[in-house]
PDB file of N, CA, C, O and CB in Angstrom:
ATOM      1  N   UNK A   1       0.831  -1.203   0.000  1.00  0.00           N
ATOM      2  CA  UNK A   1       0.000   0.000   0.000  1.00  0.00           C
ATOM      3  C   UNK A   1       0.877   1.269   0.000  1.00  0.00           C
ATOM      4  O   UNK A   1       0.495   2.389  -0.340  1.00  0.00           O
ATOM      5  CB  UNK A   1      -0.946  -0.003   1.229  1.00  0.00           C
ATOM      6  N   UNK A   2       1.937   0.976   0.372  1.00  0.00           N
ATOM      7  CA  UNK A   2       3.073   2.610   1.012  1.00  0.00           C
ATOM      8  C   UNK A   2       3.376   2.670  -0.156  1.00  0.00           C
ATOM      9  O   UNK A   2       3.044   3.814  -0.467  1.00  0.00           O
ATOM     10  CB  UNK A   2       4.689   2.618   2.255  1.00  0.00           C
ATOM     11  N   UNK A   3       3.929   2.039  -1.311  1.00  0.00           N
ATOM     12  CA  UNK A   3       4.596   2.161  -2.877  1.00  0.00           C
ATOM     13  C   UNK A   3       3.713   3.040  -3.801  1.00  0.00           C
ATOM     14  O   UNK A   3       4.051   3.779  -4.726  1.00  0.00           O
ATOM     15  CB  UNK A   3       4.715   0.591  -3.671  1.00  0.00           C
ATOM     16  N   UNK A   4       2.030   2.648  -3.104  1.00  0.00           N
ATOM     17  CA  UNK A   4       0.513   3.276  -3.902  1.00  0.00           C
ATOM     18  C   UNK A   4       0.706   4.479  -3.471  1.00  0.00           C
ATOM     19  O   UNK A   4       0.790   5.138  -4.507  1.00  0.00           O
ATOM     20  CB  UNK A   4      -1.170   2.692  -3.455  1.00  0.00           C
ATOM     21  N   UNK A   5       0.880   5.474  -2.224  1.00  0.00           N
ATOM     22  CA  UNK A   5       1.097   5.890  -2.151  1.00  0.00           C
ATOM     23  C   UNK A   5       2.114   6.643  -2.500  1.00  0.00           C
ATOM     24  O   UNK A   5       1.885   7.848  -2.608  1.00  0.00           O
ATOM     25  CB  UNK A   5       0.788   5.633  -1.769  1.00  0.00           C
ATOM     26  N   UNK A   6       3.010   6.320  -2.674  1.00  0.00           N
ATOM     27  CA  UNK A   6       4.526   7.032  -3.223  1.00  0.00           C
ATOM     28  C   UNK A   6       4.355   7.523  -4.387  1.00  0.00           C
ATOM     29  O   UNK A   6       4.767   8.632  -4.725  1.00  0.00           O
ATOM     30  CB  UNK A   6       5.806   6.087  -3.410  1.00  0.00           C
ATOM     31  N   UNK A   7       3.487   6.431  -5.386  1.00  0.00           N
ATOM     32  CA  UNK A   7       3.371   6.364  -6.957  1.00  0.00           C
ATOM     33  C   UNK A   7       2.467   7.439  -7.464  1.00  0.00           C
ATOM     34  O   UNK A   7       2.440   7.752  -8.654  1.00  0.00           O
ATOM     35  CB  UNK A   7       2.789   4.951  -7.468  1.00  0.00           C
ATOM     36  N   UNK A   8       1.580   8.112  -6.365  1.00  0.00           N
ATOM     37  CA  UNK A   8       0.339   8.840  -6.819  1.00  0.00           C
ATOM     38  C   UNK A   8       0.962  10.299  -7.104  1.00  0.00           C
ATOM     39  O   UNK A   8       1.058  10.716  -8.258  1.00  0.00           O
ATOM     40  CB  UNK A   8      -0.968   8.837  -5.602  1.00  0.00           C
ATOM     41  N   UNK A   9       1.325  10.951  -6.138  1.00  0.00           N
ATOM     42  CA  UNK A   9       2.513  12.135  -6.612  1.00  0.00           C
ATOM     43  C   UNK A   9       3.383  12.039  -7.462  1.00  0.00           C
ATOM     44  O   UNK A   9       3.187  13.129  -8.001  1.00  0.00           O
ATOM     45  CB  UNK A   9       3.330  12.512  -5.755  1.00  0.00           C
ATOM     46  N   UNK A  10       4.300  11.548  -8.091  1.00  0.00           N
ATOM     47  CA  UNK A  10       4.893  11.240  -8.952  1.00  0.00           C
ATOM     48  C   UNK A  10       4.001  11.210 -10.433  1.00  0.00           C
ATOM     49  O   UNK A  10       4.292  11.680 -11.533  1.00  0.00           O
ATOM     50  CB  UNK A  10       5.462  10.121  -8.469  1.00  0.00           C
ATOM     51  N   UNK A  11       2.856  10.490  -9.994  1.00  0.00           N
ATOM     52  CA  UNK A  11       1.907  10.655 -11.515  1.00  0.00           C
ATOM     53  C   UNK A  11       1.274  11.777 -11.714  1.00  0.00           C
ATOM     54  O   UNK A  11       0.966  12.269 -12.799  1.00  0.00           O
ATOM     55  CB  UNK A  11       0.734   9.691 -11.710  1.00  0.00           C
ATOM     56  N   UNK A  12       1.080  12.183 -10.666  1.00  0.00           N
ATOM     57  CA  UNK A  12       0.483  14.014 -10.274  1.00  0.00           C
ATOM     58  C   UNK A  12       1.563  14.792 -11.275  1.00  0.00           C
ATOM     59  O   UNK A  12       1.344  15.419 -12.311  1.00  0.00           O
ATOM     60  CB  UNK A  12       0.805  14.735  -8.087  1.00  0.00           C
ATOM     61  N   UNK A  13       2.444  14.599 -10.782  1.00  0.00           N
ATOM     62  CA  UNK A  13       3.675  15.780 -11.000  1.00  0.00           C
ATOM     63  C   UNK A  13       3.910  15.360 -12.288  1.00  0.00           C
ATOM     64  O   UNK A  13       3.900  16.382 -12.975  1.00  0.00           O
ATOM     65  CB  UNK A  13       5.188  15.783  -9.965  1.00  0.00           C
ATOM     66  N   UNK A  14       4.184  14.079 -13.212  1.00  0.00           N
ATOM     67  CA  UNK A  14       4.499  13.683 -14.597  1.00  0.00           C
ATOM     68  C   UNK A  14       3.387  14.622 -15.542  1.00  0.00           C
ATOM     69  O   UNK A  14       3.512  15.462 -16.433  1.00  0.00           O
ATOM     70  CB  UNK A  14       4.304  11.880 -14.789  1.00  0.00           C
ATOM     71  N   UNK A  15       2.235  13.981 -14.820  1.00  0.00           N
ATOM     72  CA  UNK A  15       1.209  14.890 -15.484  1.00  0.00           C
ATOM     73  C   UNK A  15       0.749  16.590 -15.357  1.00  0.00           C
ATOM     74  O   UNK A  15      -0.010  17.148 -16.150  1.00  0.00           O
ATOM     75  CB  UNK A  15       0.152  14.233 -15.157  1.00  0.00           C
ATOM     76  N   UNK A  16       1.089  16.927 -14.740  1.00  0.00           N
ATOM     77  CA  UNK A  16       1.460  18.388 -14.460  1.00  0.00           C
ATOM     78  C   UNK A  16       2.709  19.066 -15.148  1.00  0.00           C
ATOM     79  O   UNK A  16       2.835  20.211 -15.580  1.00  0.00           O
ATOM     80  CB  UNK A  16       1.691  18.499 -13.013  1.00  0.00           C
ATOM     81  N   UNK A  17       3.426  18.206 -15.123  1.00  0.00           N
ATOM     82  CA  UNK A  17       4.159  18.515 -15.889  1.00  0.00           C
ATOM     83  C   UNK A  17       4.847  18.489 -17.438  1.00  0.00           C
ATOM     84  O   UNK A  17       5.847  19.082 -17.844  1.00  0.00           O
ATOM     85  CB  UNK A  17       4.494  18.350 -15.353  1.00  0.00           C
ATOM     86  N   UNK A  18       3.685  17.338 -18.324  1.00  0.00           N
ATOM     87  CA  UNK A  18       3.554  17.469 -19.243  1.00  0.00           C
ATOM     88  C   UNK A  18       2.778  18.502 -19.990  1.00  0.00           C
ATOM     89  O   UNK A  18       2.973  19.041 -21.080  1.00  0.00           O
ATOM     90  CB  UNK A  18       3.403  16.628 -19.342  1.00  0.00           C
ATOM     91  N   UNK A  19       1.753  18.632 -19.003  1.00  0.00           N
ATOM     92  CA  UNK A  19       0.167  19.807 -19.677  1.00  0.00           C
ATOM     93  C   UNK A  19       1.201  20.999 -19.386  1.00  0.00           C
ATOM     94  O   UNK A  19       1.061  21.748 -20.353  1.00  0.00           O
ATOM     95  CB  UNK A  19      -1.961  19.967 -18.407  1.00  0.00           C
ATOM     96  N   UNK A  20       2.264  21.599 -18.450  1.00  0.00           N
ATOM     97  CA  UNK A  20       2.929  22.900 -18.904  1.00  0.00           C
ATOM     98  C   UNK A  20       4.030  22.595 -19.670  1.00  0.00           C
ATOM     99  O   UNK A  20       4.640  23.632 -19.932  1.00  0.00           O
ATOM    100  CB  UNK A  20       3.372  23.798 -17.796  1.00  0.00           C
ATOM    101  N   UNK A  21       4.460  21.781 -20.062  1.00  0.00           N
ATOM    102  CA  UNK A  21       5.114  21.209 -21.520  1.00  0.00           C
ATOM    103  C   UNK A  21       4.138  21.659 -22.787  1.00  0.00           C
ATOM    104  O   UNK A  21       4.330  22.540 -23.625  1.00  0.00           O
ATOM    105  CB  UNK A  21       5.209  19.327 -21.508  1.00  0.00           C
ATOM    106  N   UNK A  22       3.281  20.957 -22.667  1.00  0.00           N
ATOM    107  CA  UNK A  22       1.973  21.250 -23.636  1.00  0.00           C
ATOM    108  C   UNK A  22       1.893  22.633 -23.958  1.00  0.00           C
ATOM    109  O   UNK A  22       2.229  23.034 -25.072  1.00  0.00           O
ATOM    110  CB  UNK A  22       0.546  20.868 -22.972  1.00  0.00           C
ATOM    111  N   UNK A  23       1.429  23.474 -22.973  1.00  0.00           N
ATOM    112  CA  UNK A  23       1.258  24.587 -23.291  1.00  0.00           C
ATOM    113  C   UNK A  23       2.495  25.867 -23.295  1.00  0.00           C
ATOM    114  O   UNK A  23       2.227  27.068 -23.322  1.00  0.00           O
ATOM    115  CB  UNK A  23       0.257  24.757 -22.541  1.00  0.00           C
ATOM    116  N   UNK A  24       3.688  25.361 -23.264  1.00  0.00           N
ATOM    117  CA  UNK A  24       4.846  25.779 -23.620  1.00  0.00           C
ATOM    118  C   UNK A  24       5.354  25.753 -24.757  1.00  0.00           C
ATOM    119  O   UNK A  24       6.189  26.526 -25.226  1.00  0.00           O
ATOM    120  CB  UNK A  24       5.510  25.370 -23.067  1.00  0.00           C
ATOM    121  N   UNK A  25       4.566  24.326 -25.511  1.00  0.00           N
ATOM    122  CA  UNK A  25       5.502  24.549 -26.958  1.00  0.00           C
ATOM    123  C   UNK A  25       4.076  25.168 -27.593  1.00  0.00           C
ATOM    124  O   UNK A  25       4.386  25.981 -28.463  1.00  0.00           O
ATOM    125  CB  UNK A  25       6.365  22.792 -27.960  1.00  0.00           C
ATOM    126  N   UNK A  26       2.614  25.062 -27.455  1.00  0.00           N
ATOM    127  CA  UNK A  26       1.599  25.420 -28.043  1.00  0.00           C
ATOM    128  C   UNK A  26       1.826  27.610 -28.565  1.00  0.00           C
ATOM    129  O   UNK A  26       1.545  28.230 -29.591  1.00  0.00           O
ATOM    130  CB  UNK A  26       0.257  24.825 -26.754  1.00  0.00           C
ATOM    131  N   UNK A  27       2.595  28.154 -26.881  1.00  0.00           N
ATOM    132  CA  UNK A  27       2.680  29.123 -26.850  1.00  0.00           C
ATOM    133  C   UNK A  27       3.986  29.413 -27.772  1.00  0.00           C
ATOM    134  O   UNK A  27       3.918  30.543 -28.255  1.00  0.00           O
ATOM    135  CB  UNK A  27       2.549  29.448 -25.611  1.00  0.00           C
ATOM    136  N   UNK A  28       4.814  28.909 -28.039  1.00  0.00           N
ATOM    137  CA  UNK A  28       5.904  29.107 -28.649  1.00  0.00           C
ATOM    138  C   UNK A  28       5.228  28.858 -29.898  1.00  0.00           C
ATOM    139  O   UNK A  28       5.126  29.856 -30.612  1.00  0.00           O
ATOM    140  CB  UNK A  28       7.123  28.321 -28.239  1.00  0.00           C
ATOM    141  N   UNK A  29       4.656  27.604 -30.427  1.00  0.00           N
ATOM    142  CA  UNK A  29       4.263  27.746 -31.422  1.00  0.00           C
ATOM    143  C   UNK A  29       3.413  28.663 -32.239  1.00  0.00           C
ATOM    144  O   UNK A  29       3.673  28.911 -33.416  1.00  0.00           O
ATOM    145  CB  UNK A  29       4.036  27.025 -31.405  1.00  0.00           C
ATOM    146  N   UNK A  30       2.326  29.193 -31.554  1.00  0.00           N
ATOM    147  CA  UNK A  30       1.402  30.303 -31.808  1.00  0.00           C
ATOM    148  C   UNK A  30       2.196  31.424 -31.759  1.00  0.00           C
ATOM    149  O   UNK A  30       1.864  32.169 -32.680  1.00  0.00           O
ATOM    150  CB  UNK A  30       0.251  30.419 -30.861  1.00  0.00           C
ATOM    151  N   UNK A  31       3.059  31.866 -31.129  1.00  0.00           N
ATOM    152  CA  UNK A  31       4.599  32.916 -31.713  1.00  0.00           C
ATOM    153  C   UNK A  31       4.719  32.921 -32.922  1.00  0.00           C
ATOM    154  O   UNK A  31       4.277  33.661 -33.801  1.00  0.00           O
ATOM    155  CB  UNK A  31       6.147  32.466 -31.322  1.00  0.00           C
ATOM    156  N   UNK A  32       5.489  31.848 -32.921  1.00  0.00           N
ATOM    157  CA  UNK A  32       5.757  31.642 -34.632  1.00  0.00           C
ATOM    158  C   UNK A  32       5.440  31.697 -35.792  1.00  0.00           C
ATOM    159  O   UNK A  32       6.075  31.852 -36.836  1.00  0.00           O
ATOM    160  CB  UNK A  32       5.885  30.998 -34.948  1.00  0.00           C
ATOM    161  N   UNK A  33       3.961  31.500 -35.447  1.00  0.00           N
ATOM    162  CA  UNK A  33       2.758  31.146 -36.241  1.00  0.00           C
ATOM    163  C   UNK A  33       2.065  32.458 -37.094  1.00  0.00           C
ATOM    164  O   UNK A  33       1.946  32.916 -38.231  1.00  0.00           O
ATOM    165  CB  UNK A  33       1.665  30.511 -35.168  1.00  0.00           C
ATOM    166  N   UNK A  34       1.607  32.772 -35.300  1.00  0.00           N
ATOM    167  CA  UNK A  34       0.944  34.690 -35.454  1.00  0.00           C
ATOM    168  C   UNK A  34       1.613  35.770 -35.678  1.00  0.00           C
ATOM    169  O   UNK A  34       1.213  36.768 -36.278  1.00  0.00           O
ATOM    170  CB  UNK A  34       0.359  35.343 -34.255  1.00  0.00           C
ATOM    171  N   UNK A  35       3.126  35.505 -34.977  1.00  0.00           N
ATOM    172  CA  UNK A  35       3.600  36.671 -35.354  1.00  0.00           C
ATOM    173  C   UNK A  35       4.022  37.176 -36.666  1.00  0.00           C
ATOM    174  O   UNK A  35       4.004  38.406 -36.648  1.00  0.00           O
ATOM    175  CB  UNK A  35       4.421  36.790 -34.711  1.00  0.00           C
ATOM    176  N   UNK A  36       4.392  36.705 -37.785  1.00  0.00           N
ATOM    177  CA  UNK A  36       4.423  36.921 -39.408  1.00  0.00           C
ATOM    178  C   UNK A  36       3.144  37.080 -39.775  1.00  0.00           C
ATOM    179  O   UNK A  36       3.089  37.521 -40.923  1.00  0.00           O
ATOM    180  CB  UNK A  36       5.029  35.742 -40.297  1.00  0.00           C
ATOM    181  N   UNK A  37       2.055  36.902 -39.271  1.00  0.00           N
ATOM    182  CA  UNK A  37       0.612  36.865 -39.465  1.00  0.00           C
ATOM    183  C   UNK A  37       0.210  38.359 -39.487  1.00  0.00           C
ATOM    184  O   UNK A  37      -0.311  39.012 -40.391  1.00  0.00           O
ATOM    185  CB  UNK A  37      -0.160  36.010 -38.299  1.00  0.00           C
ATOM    186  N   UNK A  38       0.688  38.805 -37.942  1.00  0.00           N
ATOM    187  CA  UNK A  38      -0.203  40.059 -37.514  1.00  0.00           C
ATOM    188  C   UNK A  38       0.778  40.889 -38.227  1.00  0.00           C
ATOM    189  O   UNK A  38       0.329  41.743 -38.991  1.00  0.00           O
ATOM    190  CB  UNK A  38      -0.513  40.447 -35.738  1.00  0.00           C
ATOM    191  N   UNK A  39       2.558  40.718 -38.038  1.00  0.00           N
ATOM    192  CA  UNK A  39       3.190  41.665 -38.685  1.00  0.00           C
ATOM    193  C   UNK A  39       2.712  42.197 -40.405  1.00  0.00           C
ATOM    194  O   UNK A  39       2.847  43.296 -40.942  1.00  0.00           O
ATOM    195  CB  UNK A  39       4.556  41.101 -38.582  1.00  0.00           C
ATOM    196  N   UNK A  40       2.014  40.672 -41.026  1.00  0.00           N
ATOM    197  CA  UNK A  40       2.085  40.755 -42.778  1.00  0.00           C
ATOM    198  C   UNK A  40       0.766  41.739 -42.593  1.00  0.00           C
ATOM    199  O   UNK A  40       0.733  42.755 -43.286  1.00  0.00           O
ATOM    200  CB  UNK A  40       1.824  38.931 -43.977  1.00  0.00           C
ATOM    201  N   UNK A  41      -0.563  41.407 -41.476  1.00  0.00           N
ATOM    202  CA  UNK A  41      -1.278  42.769 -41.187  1.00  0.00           C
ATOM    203  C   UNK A  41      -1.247  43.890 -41.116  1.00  0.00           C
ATOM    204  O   UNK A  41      -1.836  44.640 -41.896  1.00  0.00           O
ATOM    205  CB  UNK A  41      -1.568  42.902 -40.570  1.00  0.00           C
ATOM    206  N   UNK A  42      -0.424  44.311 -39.985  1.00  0.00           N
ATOM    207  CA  UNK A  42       0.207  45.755 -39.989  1.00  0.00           C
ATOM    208  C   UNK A  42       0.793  46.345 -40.960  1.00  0.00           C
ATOM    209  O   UNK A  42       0.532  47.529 -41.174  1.00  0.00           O
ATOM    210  CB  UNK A  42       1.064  45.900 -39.191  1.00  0.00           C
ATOM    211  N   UNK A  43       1.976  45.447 -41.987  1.00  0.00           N
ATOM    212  CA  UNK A  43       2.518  45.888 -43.133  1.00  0.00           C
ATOM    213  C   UNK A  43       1.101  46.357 -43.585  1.00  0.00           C
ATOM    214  O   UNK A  43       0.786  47.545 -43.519  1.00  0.00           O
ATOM    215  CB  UNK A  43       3.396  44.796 -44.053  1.00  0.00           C
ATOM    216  N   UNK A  44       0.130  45.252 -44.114  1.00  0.00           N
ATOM    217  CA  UNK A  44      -0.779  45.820 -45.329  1.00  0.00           C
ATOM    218  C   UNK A  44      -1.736  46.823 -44.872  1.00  0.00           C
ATOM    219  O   UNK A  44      -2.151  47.800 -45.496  1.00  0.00           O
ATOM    220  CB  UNK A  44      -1.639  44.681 -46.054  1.00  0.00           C
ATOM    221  N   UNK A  45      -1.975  46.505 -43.895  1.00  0.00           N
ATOM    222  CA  UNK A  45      -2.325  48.362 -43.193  1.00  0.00           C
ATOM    223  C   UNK A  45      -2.059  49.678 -43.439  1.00  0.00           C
ATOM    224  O   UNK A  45      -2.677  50.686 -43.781  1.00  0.00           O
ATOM    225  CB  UNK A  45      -1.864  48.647 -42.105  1.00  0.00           C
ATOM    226  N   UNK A  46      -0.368  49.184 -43.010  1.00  0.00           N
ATOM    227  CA  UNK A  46       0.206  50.544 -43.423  1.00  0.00           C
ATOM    228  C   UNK A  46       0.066  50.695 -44.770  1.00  0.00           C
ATOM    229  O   UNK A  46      -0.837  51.515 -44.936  1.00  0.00           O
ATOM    230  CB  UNK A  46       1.640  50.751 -43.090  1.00  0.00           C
ATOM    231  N   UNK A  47       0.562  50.267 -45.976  1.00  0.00           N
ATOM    232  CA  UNK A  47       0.798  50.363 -46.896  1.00  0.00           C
ATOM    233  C   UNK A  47      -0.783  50.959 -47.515  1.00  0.00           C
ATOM    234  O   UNK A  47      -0.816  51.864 -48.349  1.00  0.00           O
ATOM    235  CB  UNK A  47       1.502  49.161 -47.255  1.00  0.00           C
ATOM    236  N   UNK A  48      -1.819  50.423 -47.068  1.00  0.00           N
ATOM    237  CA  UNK A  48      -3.462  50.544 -47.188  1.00  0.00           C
ATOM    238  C   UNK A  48      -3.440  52.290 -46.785  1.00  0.00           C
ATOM    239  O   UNK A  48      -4.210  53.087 -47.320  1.00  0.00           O
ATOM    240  CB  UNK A  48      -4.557  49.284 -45.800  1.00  0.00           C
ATOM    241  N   UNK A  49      -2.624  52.597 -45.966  1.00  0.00           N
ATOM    242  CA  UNK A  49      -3.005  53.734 -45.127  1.00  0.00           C
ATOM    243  C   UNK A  49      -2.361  54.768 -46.050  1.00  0.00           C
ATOM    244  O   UNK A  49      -2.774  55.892 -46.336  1.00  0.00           O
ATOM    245  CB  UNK A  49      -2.453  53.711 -43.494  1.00  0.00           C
ATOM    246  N   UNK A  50      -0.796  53.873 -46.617  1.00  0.00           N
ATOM    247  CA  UNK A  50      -0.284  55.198 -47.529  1.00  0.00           C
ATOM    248  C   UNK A  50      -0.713  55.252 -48.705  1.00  0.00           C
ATOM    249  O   UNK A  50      -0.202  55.971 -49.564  1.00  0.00           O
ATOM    250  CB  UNK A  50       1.118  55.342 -47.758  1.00  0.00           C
ATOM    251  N   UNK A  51      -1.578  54.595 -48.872  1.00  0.00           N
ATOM    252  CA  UNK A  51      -2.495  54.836 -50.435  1.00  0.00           C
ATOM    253  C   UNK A  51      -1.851  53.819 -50.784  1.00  0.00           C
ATOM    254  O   UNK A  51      -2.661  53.359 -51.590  1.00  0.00           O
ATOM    255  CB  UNK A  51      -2.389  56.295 -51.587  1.00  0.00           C
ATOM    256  N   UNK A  52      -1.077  53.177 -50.789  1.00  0.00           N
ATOM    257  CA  UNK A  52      -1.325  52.073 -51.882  1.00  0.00           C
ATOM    258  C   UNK A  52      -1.806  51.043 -51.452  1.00  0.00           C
ATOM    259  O   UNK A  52      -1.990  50.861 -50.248  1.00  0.00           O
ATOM    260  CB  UNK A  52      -0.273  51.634 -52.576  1.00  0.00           C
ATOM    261  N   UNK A  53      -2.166  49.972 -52.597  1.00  0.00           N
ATOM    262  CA  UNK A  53      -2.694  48.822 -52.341  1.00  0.00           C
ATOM    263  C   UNK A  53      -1.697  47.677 -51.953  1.00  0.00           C
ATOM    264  O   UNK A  53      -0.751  47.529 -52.726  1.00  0.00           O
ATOM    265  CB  UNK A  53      -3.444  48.520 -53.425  1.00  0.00           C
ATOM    266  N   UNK A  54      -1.780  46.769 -50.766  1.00  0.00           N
ATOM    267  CA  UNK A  54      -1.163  45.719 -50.429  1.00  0.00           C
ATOM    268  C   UNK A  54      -1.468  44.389 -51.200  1.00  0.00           C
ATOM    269  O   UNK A  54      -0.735  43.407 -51.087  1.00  0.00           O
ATOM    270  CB  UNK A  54      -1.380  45.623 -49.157  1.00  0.00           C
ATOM    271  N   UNK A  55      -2.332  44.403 -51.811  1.00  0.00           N
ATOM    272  CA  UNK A  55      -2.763  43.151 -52.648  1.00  0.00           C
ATOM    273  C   UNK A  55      -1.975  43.538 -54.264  1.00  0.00           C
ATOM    274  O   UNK A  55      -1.869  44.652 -54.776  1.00  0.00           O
ATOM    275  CB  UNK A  55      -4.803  43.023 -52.728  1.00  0.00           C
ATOM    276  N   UNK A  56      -1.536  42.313 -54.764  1.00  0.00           N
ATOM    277  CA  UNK A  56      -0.890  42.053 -56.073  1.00  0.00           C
ATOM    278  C   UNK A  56      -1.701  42.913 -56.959  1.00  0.00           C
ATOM    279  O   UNK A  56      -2.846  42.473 -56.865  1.00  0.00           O
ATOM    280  CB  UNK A  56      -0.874  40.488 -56.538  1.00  0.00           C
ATOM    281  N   UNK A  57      -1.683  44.258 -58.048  1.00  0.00           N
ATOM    282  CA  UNK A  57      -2.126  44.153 -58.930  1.00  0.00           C
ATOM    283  C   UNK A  57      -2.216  43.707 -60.355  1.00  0.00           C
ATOM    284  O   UNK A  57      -1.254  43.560 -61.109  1.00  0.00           O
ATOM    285  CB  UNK A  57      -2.187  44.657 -58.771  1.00  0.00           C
ATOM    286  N   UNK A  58      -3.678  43.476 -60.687  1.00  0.00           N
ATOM    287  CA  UNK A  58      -4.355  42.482 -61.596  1.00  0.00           C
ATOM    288  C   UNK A  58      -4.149  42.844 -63.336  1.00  0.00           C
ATOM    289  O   UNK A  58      -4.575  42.218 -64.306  1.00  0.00           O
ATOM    290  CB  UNK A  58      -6.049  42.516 -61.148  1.00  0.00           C
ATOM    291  N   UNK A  59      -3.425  43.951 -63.279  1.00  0.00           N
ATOM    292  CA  UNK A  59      -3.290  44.740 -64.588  1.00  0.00           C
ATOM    293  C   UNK A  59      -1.574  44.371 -65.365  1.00  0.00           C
ATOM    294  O   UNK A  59      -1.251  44.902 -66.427  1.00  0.00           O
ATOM    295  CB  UNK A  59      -3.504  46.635 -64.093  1.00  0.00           C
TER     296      UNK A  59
END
């Protein structure tokens, strides 16, 4: 019974400590992800803002 005991924290903590694994690489990944995202936004914003168009033209 004392080993059942021993074993239950240890599975606590594995698992606790995978889910902030989890959401460590999720957050790193969504970095990576969004940030060229929102930056390629802001570019076409700006560019929207200085009069020109950010989209390819068709002509």
């Amino acid at each position: 019974m004392e080993s059942k005991g021993n074993e239950l924290p240890l599975i606590l903590f594995s698992k606790v400590s995978f889910s902030l694994k989890l959401m460590f690489i999720q957050s790193c990944l969504s970095k990576l992800i969004i940030a060229p995202i929102r930056f390629l936004l802001s570019y076409g914003r700006f560019q929207h803002a200085k009069g020109e168009t950010w989209s390819p033209s068709l002509d």
